[in-house]
C-alpha positions, 0 to 999 in steps of 0.5 A: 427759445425762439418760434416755439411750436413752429418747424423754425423752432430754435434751442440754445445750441442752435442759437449758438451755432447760428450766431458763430456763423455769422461772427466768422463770416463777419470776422473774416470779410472786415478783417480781409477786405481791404487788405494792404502790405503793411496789415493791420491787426485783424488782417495779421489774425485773419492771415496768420489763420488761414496760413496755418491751414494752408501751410501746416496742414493742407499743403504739407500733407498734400503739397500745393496743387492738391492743398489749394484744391481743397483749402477751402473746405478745410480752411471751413471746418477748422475755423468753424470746429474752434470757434464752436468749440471755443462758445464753451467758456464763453459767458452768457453761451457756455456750451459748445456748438459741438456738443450735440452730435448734429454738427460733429456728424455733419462734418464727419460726413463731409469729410467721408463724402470728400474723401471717397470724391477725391478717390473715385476721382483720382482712381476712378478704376482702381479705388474701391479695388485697392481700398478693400483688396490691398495688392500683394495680399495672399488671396486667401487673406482677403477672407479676412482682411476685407471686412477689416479694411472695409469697417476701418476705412468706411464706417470707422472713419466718419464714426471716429471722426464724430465721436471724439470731437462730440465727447471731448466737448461733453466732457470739457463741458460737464468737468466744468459745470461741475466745479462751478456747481460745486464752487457754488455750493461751497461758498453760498449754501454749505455751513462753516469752514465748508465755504472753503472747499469753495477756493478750490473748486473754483481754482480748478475750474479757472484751470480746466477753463484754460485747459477748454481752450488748449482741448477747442483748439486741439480738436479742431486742429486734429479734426482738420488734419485727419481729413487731410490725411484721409483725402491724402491716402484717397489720392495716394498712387498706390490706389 
């Protein structure tokens, strides 16, 4: 869409993206930077957002000095996969920043690259040893186990990661392509009582809208807290 046939070029989806970015570092700087005791309503947003993160995922799972070490970056990836998530239904967008796999693999990378971090660095000697050999294992097993342990604990988890948030935006996006194409249809081309079909398809996409915006925040809470999981089982003792 802009700077056709140059290394700069950008689509719709890049667009989007670049335009969320903003809108989050605008959102979080006007609403935080004059902060007072008694806030005002994009302070009490701003707030409320950031204490779900900090207290219902980071510091729950990791408690406090674990949690704040890494709550900026989880703080980044929940605010960034919602509002991604949520350009979905947004009118003159409609299509999520997620739904293309660029980003989803980005930040299932990060994720993979913190938690292997947060392992070497707490068990420096022992991490990849207990990752791959789990003590009290019979060493006969370890045939076995592994390569199972291997695949679920370091390509399962970056490719989990990815897909689930990639194809539950595809999904939400085509589910609702669908019912407004049909919505279309039935009320501007089809012929007789056929315009009614166009009543309900348009009900169902007002209410798979709705439930987009349940699935957005879903996913982004979900992604969020399995990265906390993984940097929380990185720094359990038993590595």
């Amino acid at each position: 869409m802009l700077f056709i046939g140059t290394p700069f070029e950008l689509n719709r989806i890049m667009i989007i993206r670049i335009i969320v970015m903003i809108a989050i570092i605008l959102f979080f700087w006007l609403a935080l930077r004059k902060r007072s005791m008694i806030p005002g309503r994009a302070q009490s947003l701003a707030e409320m957002g950031l204490d779900l993160v900090r207290v219902n995922i980071a510091e729950d799972l990791l408690g406090k000095k674990d949690g704040r070490r890494f709550l900026p970056l989880l703080t980044t990836i929940f605010f960034l996969v919602l509002v991604m998530n949520i350009t979905g239904i947004v009118p003159a967008m409609n299509i999520a920043g997620t739904s293309l796999i660029g980003l989803p693999l980005i930040l299932a990378v990060v994720a993979y690259v913190t938690f292997i971090y947060a392992g070497v660095k707490k068990h420096p000697a022992t991490f990849f040893k207990n990752a791959l050999f789990p003590p009290g294992v019979p060493w006969p097993l370890y045939i076995i186990v592994t390569p199972i342990e291997f695949v679920s604990t370091f390509v399962l988890r970056p490719v989990t990661l990815t897909l689930r948030l990639l194809m539950n935006m595809i999904v939400g996006h085509l589910l609702l392509v669908l019912f407004f194409l049909a919505t279309s249809f039935f009320f501007f081309e089809a012929d007789g009582l056929f315009k009614l079909f166009g009543i309900g398809t348009f009900a169902f996409g007002i209410v798979f809208t709705l439930f987009e915006v349940l699935v957005a925040v879903l996913q982004a809470y979900v992604f969020t807290l399995l990265t906390t999981v993984y940097i929380q089982l990185a720094l359990a003792d038993e590595h």
